[in-house]
ZASE-267107 format. One record per residue (C-alpha): residue number from 1; residue in one letter; x, y, z. Coordinates in steps of 0.02 Angstrom, whole numbers, plus 50000, padded with zeros to 5 digits. Example, Ala and Ser with C-alpha at 12.3 -4.5 7.8 and 13.67 -1.06 7.14 Angstrom:
BEGIN
 vodo lodo    px    py    pz
    1    a 50615 49775 50390
    2    s 50684 49947 50357
END
This chain:
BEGIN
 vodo lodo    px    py    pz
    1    x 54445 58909 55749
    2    x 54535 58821 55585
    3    x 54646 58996 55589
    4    x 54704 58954 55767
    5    x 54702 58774 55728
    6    x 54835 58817 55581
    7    x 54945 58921 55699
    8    x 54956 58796 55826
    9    x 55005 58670 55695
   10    x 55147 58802 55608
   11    x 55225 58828 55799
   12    x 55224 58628 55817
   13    x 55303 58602 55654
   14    x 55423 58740 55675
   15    x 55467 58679 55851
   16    x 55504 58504 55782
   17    x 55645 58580 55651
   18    x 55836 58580 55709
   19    x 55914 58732 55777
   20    x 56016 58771 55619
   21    x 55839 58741 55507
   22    x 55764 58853 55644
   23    x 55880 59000 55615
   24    x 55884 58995 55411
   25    x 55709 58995 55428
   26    x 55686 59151 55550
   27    x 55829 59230 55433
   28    x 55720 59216 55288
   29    x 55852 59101 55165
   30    x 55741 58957 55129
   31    x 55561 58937 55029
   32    x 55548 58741 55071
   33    x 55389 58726 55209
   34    x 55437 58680 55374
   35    x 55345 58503 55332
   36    x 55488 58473 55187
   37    x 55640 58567 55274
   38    x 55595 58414 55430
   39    x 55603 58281 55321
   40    x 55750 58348 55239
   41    x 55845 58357 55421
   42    x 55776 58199 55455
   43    x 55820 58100 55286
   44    x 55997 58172 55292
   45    x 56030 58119 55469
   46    x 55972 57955 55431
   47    x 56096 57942 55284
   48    x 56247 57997 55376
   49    x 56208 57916 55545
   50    x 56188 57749 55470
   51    x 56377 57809 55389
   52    x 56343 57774 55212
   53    x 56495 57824 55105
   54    x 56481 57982 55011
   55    x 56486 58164 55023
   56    x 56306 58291 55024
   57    x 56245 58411 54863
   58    x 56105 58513 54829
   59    x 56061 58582 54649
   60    x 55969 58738 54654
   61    x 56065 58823 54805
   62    x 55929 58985 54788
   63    x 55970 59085 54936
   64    x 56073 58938 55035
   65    x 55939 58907 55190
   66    x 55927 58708 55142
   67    x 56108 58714 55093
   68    x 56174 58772 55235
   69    x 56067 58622 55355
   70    x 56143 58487 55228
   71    x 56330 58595 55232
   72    x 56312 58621 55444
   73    x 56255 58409 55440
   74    x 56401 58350 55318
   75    x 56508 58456 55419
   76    x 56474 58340 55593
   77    x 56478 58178 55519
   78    x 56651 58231 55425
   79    x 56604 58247 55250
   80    x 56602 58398 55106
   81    x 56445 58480 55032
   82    x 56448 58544 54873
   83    x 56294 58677 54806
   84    x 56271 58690 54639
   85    x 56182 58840 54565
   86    x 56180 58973 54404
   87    x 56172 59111 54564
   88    x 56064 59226 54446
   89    x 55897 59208 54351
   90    x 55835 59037 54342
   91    x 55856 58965 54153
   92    x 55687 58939 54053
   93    x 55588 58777 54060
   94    x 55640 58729 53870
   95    x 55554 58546 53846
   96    x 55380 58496 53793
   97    x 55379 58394 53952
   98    x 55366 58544 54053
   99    x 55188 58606 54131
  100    x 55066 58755 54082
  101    x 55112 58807 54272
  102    x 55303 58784 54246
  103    x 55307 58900 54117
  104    x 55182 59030 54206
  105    x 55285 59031 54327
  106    x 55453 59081 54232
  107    x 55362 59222 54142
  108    x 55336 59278 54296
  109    x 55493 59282 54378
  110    x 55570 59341 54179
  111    x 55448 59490 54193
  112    x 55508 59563 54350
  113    x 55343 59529 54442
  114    x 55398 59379 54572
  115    x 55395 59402 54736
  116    x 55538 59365 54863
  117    x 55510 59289 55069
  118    x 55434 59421 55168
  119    x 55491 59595 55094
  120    x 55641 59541 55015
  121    x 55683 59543 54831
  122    x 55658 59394 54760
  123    x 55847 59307 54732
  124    x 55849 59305 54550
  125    x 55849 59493 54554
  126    x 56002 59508 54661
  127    x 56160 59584 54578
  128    x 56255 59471 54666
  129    x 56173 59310 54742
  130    x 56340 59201 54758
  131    x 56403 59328 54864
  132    x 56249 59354 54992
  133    x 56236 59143 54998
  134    x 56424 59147 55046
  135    x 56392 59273 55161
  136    x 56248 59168 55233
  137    x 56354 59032 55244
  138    x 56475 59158 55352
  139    x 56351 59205 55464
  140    x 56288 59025 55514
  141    x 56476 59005 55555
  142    x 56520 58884 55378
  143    x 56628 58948 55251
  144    x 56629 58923 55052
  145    x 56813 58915 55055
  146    x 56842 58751 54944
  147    x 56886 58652 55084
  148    x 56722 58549 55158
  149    x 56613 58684 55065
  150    x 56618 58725 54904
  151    x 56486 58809 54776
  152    x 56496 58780 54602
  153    x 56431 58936 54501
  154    x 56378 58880 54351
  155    x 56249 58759 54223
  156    x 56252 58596 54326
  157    x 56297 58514 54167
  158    x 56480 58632 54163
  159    x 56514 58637 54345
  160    x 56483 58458 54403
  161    x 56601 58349 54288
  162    x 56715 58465 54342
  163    x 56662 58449 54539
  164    x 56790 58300 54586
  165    x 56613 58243 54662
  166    x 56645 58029 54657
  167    x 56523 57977 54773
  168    x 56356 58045 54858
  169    x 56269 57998 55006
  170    x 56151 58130 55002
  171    x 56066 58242 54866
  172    x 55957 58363 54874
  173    x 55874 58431 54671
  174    x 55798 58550 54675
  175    x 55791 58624 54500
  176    x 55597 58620 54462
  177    x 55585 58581 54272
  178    x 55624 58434 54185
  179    x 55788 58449 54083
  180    x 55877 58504 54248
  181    x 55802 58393 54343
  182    x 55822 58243 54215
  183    x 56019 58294 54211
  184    x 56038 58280 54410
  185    x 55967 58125 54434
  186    x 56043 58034 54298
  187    x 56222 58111 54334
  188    x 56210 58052 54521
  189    x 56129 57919 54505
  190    x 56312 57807 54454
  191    x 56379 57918 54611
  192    x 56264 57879 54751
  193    x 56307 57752 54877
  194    x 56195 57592 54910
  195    x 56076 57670 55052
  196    x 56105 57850 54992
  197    x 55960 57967 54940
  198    x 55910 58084 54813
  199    x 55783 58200 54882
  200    x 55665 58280 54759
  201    x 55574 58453 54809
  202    x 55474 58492 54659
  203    x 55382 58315 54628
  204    x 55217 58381 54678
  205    x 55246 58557 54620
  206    x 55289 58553 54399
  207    x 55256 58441 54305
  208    x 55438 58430 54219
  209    x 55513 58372 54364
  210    x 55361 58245 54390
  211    x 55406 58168 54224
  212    x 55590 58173 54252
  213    x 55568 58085 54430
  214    x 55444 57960 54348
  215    x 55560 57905 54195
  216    x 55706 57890 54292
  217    x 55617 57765 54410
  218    x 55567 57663 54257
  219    x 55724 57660 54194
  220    x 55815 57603 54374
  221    x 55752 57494 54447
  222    x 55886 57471 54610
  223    x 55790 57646 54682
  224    x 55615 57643 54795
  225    x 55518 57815 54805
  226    x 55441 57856 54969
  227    x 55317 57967 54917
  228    x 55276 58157 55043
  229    x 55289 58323 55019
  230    x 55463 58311 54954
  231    x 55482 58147 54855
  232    x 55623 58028 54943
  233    x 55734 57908 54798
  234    x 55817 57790 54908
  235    x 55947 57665 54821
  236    x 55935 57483 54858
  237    x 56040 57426 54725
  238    x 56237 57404 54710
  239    x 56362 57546 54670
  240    x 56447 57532 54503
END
C-alpha cells in the first residue's frame, strides 16, 4: 500500500512541474527531486512576474536540467541567464567547516565509483561536459551563444568578476560545500535586487553549505530564509 501510495504521490508531483521541467526531467539532465525542481519553477516565476530588476544564474550547472528551466524562464520575461560551472570533476571540499558526509561523498565521486541518473555516467566523468550541456541547451531549443545565454567555464571565483553580471533577480547555488557556497552568496549578495532570491539546494544535504547559508544570514540581516527542501534567501533590504 505505502509503495502505491509513493507512486501516486511521484505522478502528482511530476504532473504539477512545467512542461520544460517535465522534459529535462524525462531526459535525464537534472538530480534536484521533483519537490525542489517545483519550487524552483515556482520561486523564479514569482521573481520575474512581480518584474524585479535583474538577470537569472545558477552555480553548479551539472548536466544543465535546472539551468535550462531558469535559461527557458529568463528567456520569456526578457532577461539573460548565466551558468556557472568547472564542467569537469567537482573540486574537493577543502575547509574544516565541511561534513564527515561531504567529504564521503567526494572520495567517492574522486575514486571513480559514483553513480550517474539512470544508466548514465555520472557527469564528472564526461570528456566533455560543456559540450553535452550546450548541446542540451540545443535540444530544448536555447542556445549558449553569449547572447541571453551564456556559460562561464571556469572557478566561480575567475569567471564571475569577469561575467559583466551587475544585477540578479534570481540565483540558483548549487555548489554543495562551504567555500563555494560561502563565495556565491557573498558575491551576489551586493548584486541582487530588493525582492530577488538566492535559492540554496544543498541546505539540508552538507553540512558546508549549512554553515555557509547560516553565517551569511547572521551577517545580513536585509535577507529572510523560508526554510523547504531547497532553502529560499529572499532580500528585503535596499540595493547598494
Amino acid at each position: 500500500m505505502n509503495s502505491i501510495l509513493g507512486h501516486i504521490r511521484h505522478l502528482m508531483d511530476f504532473a504539477a512541474l512545467g512542461a520544460t521541467a517535465k522534459s529535462v526531467r524525462r531526459d535525464g539532465l537534472t538530480y534536484l527531486s521533483l519537490k525542489k525542481l517545483r519550487r524552483l519553477e515556482a520561486t523564479l516565476d514569482d521573481v520575474l512576474g512581480r518584474d524585479v530588476p535583474g538577470d537569472v544564474a545558477e552555480f553548479g550547472v551539472a548536466l544543465g536540467g535546472s539551468a535550462i528551466i531558469l535559461a527557458e524562464g529568463a528567456k520569456r520575461h526578457g532577461r539573460s541567464f548565466h551558468g556557472f560551472d568547472v564542467f569537469a570533476m567537482i573540486p574537493p571540499p577543502t575547509s574544516d567547516k565541511d561534513d564527515a558526509k561531504s567529504k564521503d561523498r567526494y572520495q567517492k565521486i574522486a575514486s571513480g565509483q559514483s553513480k550517474g541518473i539512470g544508466s548514465d555516467t555520472y557527469y564528472g566523468y564526461r570528456d566533455d561536459l560543456y559540450g553535452d550541456v550546450c548541446s542540451a541547451f540545443h535540444n530544448h531549443g536555447l542556445d549558449a551563444d553569449g547572447a541571453g545565454v551564456t556559460l562561464h567555464k571556469g572557478l566561480f571565483e575567475d569567471t564571475l568578476p569577469k561575467a559583466g553580471l551587475e544585477r540578479i533577480a534570481f540565483a540558483h547555488v548549487d555548489c554543495d560545500w562551504y567555500d563555494p557556497v560561502t563565495y556565491c552568496l557573498a558575491s551576489v549578495a551586493d548584486r541582487l535586487s530588493p525582492g530577488g532570491v538566492i535559492l540554496i539546494d544543498d541546505y539540508h544535504d552538507y553540512g558546508g553549505c549549512h554553515v555557509a547559508t547560516d553565517e551569511f544570514l547572521h551577517t545580513h540581516p536585509g535577507f529572510t530564509v523560508e526554510d523547504g527542501e531547497n532553502v529560499i534567501l529572499r532580500r528585503t533590504g535596499r540595493h547598494n
